[in-house]
Each structure stands twice: as C-alpha cells, then as structure tokens.
N, C-alpha and C positions, 0 to 999 in steps of 0.2 A: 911720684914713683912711676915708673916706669916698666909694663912687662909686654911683652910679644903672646899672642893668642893664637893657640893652631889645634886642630884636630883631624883626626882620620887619617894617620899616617900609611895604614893600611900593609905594613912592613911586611914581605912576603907576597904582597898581592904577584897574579899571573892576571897578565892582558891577555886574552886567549892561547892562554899558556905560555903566555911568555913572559919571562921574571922582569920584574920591575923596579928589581933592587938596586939596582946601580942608580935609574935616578929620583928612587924613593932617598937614596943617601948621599946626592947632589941638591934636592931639594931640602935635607936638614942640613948640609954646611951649611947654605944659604942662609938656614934660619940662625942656626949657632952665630956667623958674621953681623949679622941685622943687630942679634943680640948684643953682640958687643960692640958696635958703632953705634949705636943707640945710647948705651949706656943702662941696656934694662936690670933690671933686681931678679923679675925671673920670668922662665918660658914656662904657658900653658899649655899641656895636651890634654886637651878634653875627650879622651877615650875612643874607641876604636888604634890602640897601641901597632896591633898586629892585625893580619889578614884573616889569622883562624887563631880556634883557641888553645890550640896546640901547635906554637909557632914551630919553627925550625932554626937551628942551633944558629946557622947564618944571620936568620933573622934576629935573635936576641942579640949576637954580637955586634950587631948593626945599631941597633938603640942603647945597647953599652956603650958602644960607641960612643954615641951623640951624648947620653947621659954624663958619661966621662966629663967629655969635652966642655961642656957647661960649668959642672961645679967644679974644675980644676980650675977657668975662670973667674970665677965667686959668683955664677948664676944659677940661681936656685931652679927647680924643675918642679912640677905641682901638673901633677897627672892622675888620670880616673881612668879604671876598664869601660873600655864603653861594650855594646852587643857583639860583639866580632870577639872580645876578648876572655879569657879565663879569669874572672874577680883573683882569684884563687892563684893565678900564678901572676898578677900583676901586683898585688898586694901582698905577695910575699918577703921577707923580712923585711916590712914597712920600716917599721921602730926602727930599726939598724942601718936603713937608709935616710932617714929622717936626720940624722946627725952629721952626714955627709952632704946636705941640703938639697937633698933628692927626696921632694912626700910624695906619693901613694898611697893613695883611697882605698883600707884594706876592706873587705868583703865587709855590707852593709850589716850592723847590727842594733840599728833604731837607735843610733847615737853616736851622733860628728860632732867633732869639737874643730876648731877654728885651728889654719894655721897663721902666726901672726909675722909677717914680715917688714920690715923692719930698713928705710934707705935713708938715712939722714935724717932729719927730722920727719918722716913723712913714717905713716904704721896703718898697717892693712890687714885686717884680717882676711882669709881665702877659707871658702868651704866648700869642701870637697866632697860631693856627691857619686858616689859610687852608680851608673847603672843596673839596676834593678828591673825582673819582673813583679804585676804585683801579686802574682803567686810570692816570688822572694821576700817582699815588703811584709807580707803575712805571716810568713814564717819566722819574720828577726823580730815583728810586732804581735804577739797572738792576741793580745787585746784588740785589736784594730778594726774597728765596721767597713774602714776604706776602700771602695771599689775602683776598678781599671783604673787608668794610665794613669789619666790625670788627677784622680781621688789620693790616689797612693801618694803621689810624687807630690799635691799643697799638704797633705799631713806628714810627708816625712822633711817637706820645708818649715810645717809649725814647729816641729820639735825642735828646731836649732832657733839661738836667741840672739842673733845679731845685733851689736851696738849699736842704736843711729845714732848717736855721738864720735863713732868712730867709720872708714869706711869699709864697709864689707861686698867681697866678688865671690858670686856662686859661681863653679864648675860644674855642669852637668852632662850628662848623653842623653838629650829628650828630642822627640819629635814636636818641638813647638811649634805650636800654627794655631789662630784663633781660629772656633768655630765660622760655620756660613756654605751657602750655597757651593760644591766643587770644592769644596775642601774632603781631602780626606781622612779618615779615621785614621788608619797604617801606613808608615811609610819604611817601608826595608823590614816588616815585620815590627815595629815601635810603634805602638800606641799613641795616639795624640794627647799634648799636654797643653791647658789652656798658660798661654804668656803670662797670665794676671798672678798666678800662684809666686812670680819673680820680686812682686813691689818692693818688697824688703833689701831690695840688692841695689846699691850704686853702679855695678856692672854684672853682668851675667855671660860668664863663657859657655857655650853652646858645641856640642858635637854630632853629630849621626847627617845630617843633608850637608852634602860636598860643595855648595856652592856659598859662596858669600854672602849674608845678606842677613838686616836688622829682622826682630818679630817686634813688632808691637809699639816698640821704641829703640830708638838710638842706640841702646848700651844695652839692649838684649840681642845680642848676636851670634850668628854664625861667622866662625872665621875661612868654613870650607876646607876641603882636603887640600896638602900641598902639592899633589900630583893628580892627573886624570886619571881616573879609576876606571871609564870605560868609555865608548866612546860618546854615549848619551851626554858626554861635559867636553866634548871636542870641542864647542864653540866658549866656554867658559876662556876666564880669564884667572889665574889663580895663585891666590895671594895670601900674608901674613898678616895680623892685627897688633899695629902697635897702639895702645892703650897707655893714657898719660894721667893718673889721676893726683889730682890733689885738689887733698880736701873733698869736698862735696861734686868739685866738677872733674868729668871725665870727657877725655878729648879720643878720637880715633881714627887714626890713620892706616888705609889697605897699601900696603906694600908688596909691588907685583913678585911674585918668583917665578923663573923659569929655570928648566932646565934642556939640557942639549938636544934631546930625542924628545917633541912634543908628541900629541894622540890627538888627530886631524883625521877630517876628511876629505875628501878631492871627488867629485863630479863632474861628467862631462864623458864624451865619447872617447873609445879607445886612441883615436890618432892625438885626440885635444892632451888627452891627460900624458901621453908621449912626448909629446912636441916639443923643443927646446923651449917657448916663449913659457910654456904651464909650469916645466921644471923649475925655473927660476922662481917661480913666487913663492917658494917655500924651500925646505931643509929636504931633498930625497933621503935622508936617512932616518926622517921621524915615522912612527910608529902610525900605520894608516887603515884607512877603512875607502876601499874605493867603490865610487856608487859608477858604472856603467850606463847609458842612455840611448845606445847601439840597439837596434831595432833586432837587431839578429845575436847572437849569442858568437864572442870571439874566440877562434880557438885558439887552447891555451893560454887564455887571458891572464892567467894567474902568474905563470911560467915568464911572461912575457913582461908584464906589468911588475915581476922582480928583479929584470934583470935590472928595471930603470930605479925602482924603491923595492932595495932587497927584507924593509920590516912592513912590507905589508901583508895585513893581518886580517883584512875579509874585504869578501867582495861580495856584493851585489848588482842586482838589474834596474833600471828602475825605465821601462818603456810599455808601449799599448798590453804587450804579453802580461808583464807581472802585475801590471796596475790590474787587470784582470782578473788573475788568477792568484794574487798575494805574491808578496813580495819576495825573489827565490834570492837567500842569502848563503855565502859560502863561508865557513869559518875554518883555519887550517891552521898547522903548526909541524914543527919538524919532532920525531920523537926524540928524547937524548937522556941526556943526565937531571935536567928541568922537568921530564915529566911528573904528571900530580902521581905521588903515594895513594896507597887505596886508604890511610887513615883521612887523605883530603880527599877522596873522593866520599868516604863516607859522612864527611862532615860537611860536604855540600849538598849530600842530601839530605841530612837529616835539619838544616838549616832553613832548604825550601819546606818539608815538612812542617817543621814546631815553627817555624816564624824567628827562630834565634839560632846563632850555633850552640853545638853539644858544651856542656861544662867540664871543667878540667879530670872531674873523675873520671864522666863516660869517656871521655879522650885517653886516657891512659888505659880502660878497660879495655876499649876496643885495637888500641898499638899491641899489646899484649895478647889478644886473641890473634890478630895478623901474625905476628912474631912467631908464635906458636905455630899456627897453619904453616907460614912456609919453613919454620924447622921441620916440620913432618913430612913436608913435602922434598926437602930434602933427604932425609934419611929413607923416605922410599924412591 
C-alpha cells in the first residue's frame, strides 16, 4: 500500500502579512498529482490543517478544495488537528465524513479505534492521534497519574491495542526529539515527547517541526511543511513522503515540491544584489528577506530594492554598526483587504501567551465581542 505523508499546511498563514494562499494551494495540487501518479490509497495530514483556530471561510474552501479533489479520486484523507488547529472544528461531523473516505481525529476522548484501509490484498490499520494538551489528556482520562508531554502521550499510546500481526501507522502532532545535552524541552510551545513511546508502530506520521527528517529511526518521521512558513526555512528543501508498506517492510521516499514564488534570502551589497549578474540566479518575483552589508545605511533601500523584487518582505543590515549594536531589521507590508482581523490579532497574542492558540469556543467568544464593539461603534 501505498500513501503520501504531509503535515503543517498552515492554510491561511500570512508571511509578514502577506497571504500565502495561492501557493499554500499550488503546493496541495502538487500533492493531490503525486497522489495519483503514485497510485496511493491515501493522503496524511498530520495536523496543523490551518494557520489559526478560527480559520477564514477562504481558508476552509481551500482544504474543501483539496479534500474534494482526493476522494472524488478514490483517495482516502486521514487527518489530525494538530496545535494551530480548533480539535473542535476539525473533527466536526467526523462520522459523516468518514463514509465519504475523508477520517478526522475527533476531539480526544481516552479512546481511538483504528482506521482500516484496505488496497488489494494489502490492510493497514491507521491511528489517529488527535493533538492534545496534557491538561486535555486529564480531562478525557480523570483516572490518569500521567504527567507532561511525554507521560500523557506513552499512556494515551498504551490504551490503543495494535495488531502486530497486522501493519499499524501512528498519526500524531508531537514535538519528538530524544532527550540529551541542547536538546530542548518546547518547541513552538509542544512539549517534548520521547521517540521510544512509538515501538509499536511500523510507521509513524509526525507533525509540528517544518522540516523533514527521521526521530530515532527510519519510519518515525517528519514529513515537514509543504510551503516556507517563514523565513527561518529559506534554506530548507521541501518535500512530500511517499511511504510504500508491505507487510512488515516500509520503504520512503521525499519527493521535492515547489512552487512559483519561493521564501529566500539574498545577501550582499545594495549594487551586488541589483546588478543584472545576482538577478539572474534566482526568481525576482519570489518572496524575500534582504540582508544589506553596505557599511552606510541606503536610501530608500526598500523603495529601490522593489522596484527590482516587488515581494520583498524585510530588510536588514548586517555590517561593523549592527553587529555592534544588534541586528536592525525592517519588516513592512502594504495595508489592504489582507490585513490581520483583530480576532487574528488576538489569537496571536494569546498564542505567544499560553504556548498554544485559543480553542474554538474562546475563538467565537471573542468574534462575537468584536462584532458587538464595532456594531456599537457604528450606531454612535
């Protein structure tokens, strides 16, 4: 059998305010095409669905989209909320998409049952792990002694009973990374989860770190986001995991994606990064971060440096001055119809805050008190 592995679509995301929906949904044809030149059974998103947890109507129809487009197909979809997401509105009428061969991991209640797919002679069970705080984990298990990230997450893997007679693939949203020196506890606000809690699994689909790459063993992986999320993955490479199991052995293969407008950066002085010879080694239309090395500060650098790359997106210095004084960055956007809502502004703060974004109630509490404020503010 054969399925495609992807996570952190991040649907909705803004690169410093700039929508990155067009090729947040260049990079899922791509994957839908893979899919079916492949000949896979079915696509995994492993969580992180949308950018916030109260996406935007564009944004859903964008993953309708994609969802569509698969199971008209005959390729199944097997997806989890990962921390970016509302459980709550990702897991909504699970059951009823279930039959349309679209699963969702509905909001965690101390008990997953296997989904069993099914390609020719070949039968796979998938289980599907909902992300979870383990405040959450406590609350669906009140029996439960299980402490932090990784306590939670090997006790809510004992409770599921996998065949090893048969092959079983975990989907989860975990910050996996073995302990040791420089390793950290949090990453994006996700607790760390030891690898080992996985033994049980022939493969393990992985979500939350954007970048590709095995934990521990071979077939515990990340498959990475399929778009740059910011420009900390400018140098990243970014790609989809086609997975080929039978029977007991699992083969995996990264299959690059791109899309039209990459997220680069470019260094060097204001004449170099001008000059016909620098234009050429790249896309001027792709989404940039320019580092400066000009001893003197240029004016109108920004102005000037768009006329030649009109999407770029920050600037900085990097000479005797700022190595000095820290590094003086500029980030800029034009204001429009794209600007962030005050419901995204508040749910990026309250994100840096708690460590997670708001959940779907507080998210509609708080649209609802805006709503209100500016009806008032209209009628006075």
């Amino acid at each position: 059998m054969k399925i495609l592995h992807t996570s952190d679509l991040h649907i909705g995301l803004r690169l410093c305010e700039t929508n990155m929906n067009v090729e947040i949904e260049e990079a899922l044809d791509a994957i839908r095409e893979i899919a079916l030149r492949e000949g896979c059974a079915a696509v995994i998103v492993a969580g992180d669905i949308y950018d916030r947890a109260a996406p935007s109507a564009e944004a859903v129809a964008l993953f309708d989209r994609f969802v569509t487009g698969l199971t008209e197909a005959g390729i199944r979809l097997l997806a989890i909320p990962g921390n970016h997401d509302s459980a709550e509105r990702v897991g909504y009428l699970s059951s009823l998409l279930d039959r349309a061969g679209a699963y969702f991991a509905p909001v965690y209640s101390g008990e997953i049952k296997p989904v069993t797919l099914r390609d020719g002679d070949s039968e796979v069970d998938f289980w599907l792990l909902p992300y979870f705080r383990p405040v959450e984990y406590r609350a669906a298990v009140p029996e439960s002694e299980a402490e932090g990230w990784s306590g939670t997450a090997a006790e809510a893997i004992s409770r599921m009973k996998p065949d090893p007679d048969r092959a079983n693939v975990l989907v989860a949203h975990h910050f996996a990374a073995s302990g040791g020196e420089g390793i950290d506890d949090l990453a994006g606000g996700v607790g760390r989860v030891d690898p080992a809690v996985y033994t049980p699994f022939d493969y393990v689909a992985l979500g939350h770190l954007h970048r590709a790459h095995a934990v521990g063993r071979e077939t515990v992986r990340y498959s990475g986001s399929p778009v740059k999320c910011s420009f900390d993955e400018a140098g990243d490479v970014k790609s989809v995991s086609l997975v080929t199991i039978d029977g007991g052995d699992v083969r995996i293969e990264e299959i690059p994606l791109r899309v039209r407008r990459d997220v680069r950066e470019m260094r060097g002085t204001y004449e170099e990064l001008v000059s016909p010879e620098f234009r050429v080694k790249g896309n001027t239309d792709d989404y940039l971060r320019a580092i400066l090395t000009d001893e003197e500060d240029v004016p109108d650098a920004v102005a000037k440096l768009r006329a030649v790359y009109p999407n770029l997106l920050r600037l900085s210095y990097d000479n005797a001055r700022t190595r000095a004084l820290g590094n003086r960055e500029i980030a800029f956007h034009d204001a429009g119809p794209d600007a962030l809502r005050a419901e995204d502004v508040f749910a990026e703060l309250w994100e840096r805050q708690q460590g997670a974004p708001p959940d779907g109630e507080t998210m509609n509490m708080v649209a609802e008190l805006f709503r209100a404020a500016a009806e008032g503010g209209e009628e006075a």
